[in-house]
N, C-alpha and C positions, 0 to 999 in steps of 0.2 A: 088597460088604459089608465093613463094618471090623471086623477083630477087633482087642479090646484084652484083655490079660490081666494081672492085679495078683497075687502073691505074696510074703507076707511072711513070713520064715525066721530064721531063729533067730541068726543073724550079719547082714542086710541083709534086701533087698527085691529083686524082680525085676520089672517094669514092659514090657511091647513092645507094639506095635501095629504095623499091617502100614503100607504109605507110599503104597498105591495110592491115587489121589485121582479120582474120577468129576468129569469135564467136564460130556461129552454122555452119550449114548447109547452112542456110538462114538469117544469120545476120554475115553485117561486120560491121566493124570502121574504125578509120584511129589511126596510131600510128605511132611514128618518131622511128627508126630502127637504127639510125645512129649517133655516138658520136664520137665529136674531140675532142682530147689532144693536148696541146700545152703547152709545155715548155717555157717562156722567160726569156730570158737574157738579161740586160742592159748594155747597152755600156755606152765608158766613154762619150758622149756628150748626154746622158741625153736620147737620143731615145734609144729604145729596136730593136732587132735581134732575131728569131725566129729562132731556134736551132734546139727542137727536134721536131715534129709532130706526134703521134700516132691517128690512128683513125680503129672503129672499125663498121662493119655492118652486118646486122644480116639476117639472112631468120629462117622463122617459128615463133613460139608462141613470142610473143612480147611482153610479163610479164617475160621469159626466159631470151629474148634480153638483157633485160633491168636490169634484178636482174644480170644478170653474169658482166654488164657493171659496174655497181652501186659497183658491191666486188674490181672490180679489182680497181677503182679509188680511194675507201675507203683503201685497206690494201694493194697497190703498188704504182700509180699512183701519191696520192697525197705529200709522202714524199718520191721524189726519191734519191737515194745516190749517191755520189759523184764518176764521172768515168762511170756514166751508158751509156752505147753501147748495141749493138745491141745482140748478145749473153746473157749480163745477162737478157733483155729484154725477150730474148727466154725461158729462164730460169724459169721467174719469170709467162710469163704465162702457160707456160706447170705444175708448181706448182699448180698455181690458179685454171686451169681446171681440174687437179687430182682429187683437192677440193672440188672442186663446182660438178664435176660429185659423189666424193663420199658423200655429204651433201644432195644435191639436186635428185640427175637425179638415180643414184643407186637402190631406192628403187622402181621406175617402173622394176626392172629389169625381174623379176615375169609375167607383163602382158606388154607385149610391144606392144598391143595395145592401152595402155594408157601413153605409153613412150612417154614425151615432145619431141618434133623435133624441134633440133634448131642447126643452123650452123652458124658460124662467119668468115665473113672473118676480119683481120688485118693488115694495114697497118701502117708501122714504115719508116718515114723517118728519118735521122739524120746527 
């Protein structure tokens, strides 16, 4: 079983999930569960300022994890628009999972004992 755990504090955020990754029955692995985003901004003396921070973690299949993290950095993530806040944030992944559940995860829908199980938690500071 994957624990994932999100806390958000008063200077940052703290994000972990465990790495054990179920094969079989009888065979695990280890796999990283856990992606951060970060936005920077450069100030006018040359150092940068950390703005926005998105981070996301996952419990179950960790090929799931990892393909829904991989879409959303590819066609959201890496060209974000000017003015993004937290709403079109909400926005743009409630899109993504429509998405991804109707590309991906849909066609179990038939035998749902071969339905991927996979949960995200998301963490957005800004």
């Amino acid at each position: 079983m994957t624990i994932a755990a999100g806390i958000l504090c008063t200077d940052g955020m703290i994000l972990c999930a465990d790495t054990e990754h179920t094969i079989t029955e009888d065979r695990k692995s280890q796999a990283s569960k856990v992606r951060v985003w970060q936005m920077v901004y450069p100030l006018d003396d040359e150092e940068t300022d950390t703005r926005l921070t998105i981070a996301f973690a996952g419990a179950g299949h960790a090929d799931w994890i990892a393909a829904f993290i991989q879409g959303m950095d590819r066609d959201y993530l890496m060209d974000v628009p000017d003015g993004f806040d937290l709403p079109m944030f909400e926005g743009m992944l409630e899109k993504y999972n429509q998405h991804f559940f109707r590309n991906y995860i849909r066609a179990y829908a038939e035998n749902p004992n071969h339905r991927p199980q996979t949960h995200l938690l998301v963490l957005a500071q800004f």
